[in-house]
N, C-alpha and C positions, 0 to 999 in steps of 0.2 A: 261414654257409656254410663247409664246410671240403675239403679239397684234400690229395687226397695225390698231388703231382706226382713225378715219375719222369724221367730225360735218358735216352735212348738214344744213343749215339753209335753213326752205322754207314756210317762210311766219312773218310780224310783223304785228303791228297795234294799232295805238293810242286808248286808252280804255276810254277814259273821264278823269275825273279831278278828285282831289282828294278832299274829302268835307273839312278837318278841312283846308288845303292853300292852295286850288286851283292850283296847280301843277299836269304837265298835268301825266297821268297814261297811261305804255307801255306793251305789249305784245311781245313774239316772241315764236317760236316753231320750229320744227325740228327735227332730226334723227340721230343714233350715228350708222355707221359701223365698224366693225371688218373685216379687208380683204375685203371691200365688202359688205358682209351680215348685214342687219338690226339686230340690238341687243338691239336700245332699242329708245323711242323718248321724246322728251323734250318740258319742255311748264313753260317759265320762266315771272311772272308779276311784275310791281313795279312800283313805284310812284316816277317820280324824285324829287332828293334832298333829301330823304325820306331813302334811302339802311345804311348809318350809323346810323343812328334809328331804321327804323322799320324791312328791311334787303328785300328780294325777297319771293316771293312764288316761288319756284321751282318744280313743276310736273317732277317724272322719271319714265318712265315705261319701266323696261327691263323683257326680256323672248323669246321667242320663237313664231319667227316670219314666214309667210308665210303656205305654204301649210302641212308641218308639224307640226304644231303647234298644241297643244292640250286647247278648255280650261280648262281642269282640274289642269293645270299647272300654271294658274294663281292664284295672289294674290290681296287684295284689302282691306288697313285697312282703316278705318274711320278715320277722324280726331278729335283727343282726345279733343279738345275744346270745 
């Protein structure tokens, strides 16, 4: 099986500061193709200076996109925290 994947990035944006050192805090998001085809999109947050400590929140959401897409196919766990 072979894969020609692709990033889109389509959109960032400064999120505020960070409260314990006021370091400012980044968003970005986007979309992963295969060939093409939407397979899955991304939504990455983080505090600069902050990723060797405290690391990213990274959102993935892959599955099955556009008009065939089912939602029964979807998954969505909570976060254990």
């Amino acid at each position: 099986m072979t894969s020609d994947l692709s990033i889109e990035p389509t959109g960032s944006s400064n999120t505020g500061f960070c409260e314990c050192c006021g370091r400012a805090s980044r968003r970005v998001w986007g979309f992963a193709y295969d060939r093409g085809d939407p397979v899955a999109a991304y939504f990455v947050h983080w505090t600069r200076g902050h990723v060797p400590d405290q690391g990213a929140n990274i959102d993935l959401i892959v599955g099955e996109w556009g008009d065939a897409s089912r939602s029964t196919t979807g998954c969505c766990r909570p976060d254990p925290s």
